[in-house]
C-alpha positions in Angstrom: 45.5 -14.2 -10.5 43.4 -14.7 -7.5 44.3 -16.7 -4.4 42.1 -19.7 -4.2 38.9 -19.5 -2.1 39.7 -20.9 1.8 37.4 -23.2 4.1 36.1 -19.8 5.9 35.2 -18.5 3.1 33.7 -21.4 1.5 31.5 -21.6 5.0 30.8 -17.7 4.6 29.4 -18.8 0.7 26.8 -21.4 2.0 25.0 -19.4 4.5 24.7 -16.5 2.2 23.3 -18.5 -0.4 20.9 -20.7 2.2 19.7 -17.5 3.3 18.4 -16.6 -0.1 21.4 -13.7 -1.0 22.3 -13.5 -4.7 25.5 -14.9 -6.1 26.2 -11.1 -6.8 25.4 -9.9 -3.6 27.5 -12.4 -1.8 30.4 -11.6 -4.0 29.9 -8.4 -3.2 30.3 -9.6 1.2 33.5 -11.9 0.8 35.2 -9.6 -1.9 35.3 -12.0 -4.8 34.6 -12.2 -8.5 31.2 -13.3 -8.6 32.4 -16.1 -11.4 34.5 -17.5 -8.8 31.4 -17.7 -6.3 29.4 -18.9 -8.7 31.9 -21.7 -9.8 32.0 -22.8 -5.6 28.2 -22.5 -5.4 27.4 -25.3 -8.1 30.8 -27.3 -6.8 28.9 -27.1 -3.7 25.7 -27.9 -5.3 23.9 -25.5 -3.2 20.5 -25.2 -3.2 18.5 -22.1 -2.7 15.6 -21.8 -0.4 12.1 -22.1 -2.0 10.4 -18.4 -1.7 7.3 -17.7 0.7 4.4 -18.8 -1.0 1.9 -15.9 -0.8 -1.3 -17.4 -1.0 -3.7 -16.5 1.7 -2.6 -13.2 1.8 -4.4 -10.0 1.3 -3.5 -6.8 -0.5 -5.5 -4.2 -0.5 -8.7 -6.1 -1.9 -7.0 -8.8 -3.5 -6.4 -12.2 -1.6 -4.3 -14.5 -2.9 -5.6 -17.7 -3.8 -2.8 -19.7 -5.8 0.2 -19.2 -7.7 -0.8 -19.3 -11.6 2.3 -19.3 -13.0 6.1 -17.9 -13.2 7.7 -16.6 -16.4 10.8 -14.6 -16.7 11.5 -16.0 -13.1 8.3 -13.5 -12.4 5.6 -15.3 -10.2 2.0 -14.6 -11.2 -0.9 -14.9 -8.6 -4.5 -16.1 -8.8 -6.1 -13.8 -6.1 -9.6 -12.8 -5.5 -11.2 -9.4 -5.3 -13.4 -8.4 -2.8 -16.1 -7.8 -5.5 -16.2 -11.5 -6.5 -13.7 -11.7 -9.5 -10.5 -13.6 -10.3 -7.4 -12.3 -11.8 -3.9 -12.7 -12.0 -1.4 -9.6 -10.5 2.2 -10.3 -10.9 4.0 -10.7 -7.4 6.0 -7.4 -7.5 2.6 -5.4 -8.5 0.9 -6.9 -5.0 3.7 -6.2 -3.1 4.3 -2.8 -4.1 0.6 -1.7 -4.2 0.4 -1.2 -7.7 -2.4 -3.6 -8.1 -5.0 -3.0 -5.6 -8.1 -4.4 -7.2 -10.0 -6.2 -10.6 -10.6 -2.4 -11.7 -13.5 -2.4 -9.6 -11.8 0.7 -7.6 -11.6 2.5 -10.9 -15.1 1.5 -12.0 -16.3 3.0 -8.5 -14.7 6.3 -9.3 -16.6 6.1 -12.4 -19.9 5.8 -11.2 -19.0 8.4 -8.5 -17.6 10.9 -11.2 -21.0 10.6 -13.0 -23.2 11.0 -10.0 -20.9 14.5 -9.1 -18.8 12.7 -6.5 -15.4 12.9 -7.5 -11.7 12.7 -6.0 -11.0 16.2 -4.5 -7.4 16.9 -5.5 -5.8 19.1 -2.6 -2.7 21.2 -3.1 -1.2 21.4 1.0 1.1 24.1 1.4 4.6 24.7 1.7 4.8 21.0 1.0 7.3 20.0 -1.8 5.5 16.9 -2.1 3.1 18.1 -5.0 -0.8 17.2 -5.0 -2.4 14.7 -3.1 -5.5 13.1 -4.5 -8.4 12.1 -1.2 -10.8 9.8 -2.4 -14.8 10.8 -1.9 -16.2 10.6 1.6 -12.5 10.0 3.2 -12.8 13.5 4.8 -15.8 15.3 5.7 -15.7 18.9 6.0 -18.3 20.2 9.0 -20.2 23.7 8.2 -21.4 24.8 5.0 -18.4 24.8 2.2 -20.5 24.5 -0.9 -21.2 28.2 -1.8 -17.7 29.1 -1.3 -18.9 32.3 0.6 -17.0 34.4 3.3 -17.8 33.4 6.6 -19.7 36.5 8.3 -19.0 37.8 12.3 -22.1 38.9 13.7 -21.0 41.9 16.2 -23.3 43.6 18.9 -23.3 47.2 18.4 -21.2 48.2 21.1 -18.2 45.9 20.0 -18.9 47.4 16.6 -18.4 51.1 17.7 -15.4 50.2 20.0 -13.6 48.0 17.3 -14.4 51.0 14.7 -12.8 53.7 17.8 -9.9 51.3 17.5 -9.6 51.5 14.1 -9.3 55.1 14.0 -6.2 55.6 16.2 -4.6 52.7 14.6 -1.3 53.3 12.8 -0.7 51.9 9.5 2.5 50.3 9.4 4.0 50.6 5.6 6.0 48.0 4.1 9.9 48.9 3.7 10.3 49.8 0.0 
């Protein structure tokens, strides 16, 4: 059986839990059960410190307004898009960047797929990353890359004839087989 809990302990319990740790977590710190903490933390009658209200806020195009509502200890916001439109993203979905927008983002891509401007997927290299997905107009390219043809080197004559001379004396070095 465990020894009982002593005053430093105890003191180590309440500023854990004022500082928002989990009855687990702290457990975890002093090297108790996490029944026994919980046990000291409602014999304490301890009280956890409310969590940052978000509203105000802005992620990605979404400011939040208001909280809507909390279910399954999950808080739900009221936010606004940039767009105009008012919807509720869960907290854990704006603070991740899952939820970036009303859908307006995807309707934009939409209307840009149909018009022929769409999302360039680029493959870098040597990069065990995978694919990365640029949205349109984020880079520009400068020259002419639509026809995909091989740039040409316009030579005078004479650098012509000496490159060709060069050529010709060359060695061709053969790969080891």
């Amino acid at each position: 059986m465990a020894s009982k809990v002593n005053d430093l302990e105890l003191e180590k319990i309440k500023e854990l839990y004022e500082k928002g740790y989990s009855i687990l977590r702290i457990a975890n710190e002093i090297g108790r059960a996490d029944g026994t903490v919980k046990k000291y933390v409602e014999e304490m009658k301890l009280v956890k410190p409310p969590r940052p209200s978000l509203a105000g806020e802005k992620f990605a195009r979404l400011t939040v307004l208001e909280l809507d509502y909390v279910k399954s200890r999950r808080r739900y916001w009221r936010c606004k898009c940039e767009c105009g439109n008012v919807v509720t993203v869960s907290e854990g979905n704006l603070k991740h960047g899952i939820t970036k927008s009303c859908g307006c983002i995807k309707k934009e891509y939409l209307q840009n797929r149909k018009k022929g401007k769409t999302t360039k997927r680029v493959k870098p290299r040597k990069n065990k990353g995978g694919v990365y997905s640029l949205p349109f107009g984020e880079i520009e390219l400068k020259g002419n890359y639509k026809n995909n043809t091989l740039k040409e080197y316009k030579l005078s004559p004479q650098e012509l004839a000496a490159y060709l001379r060069e050529l010709e004396h060359k060695e061709v070095k053969r790969r080891r087989e």
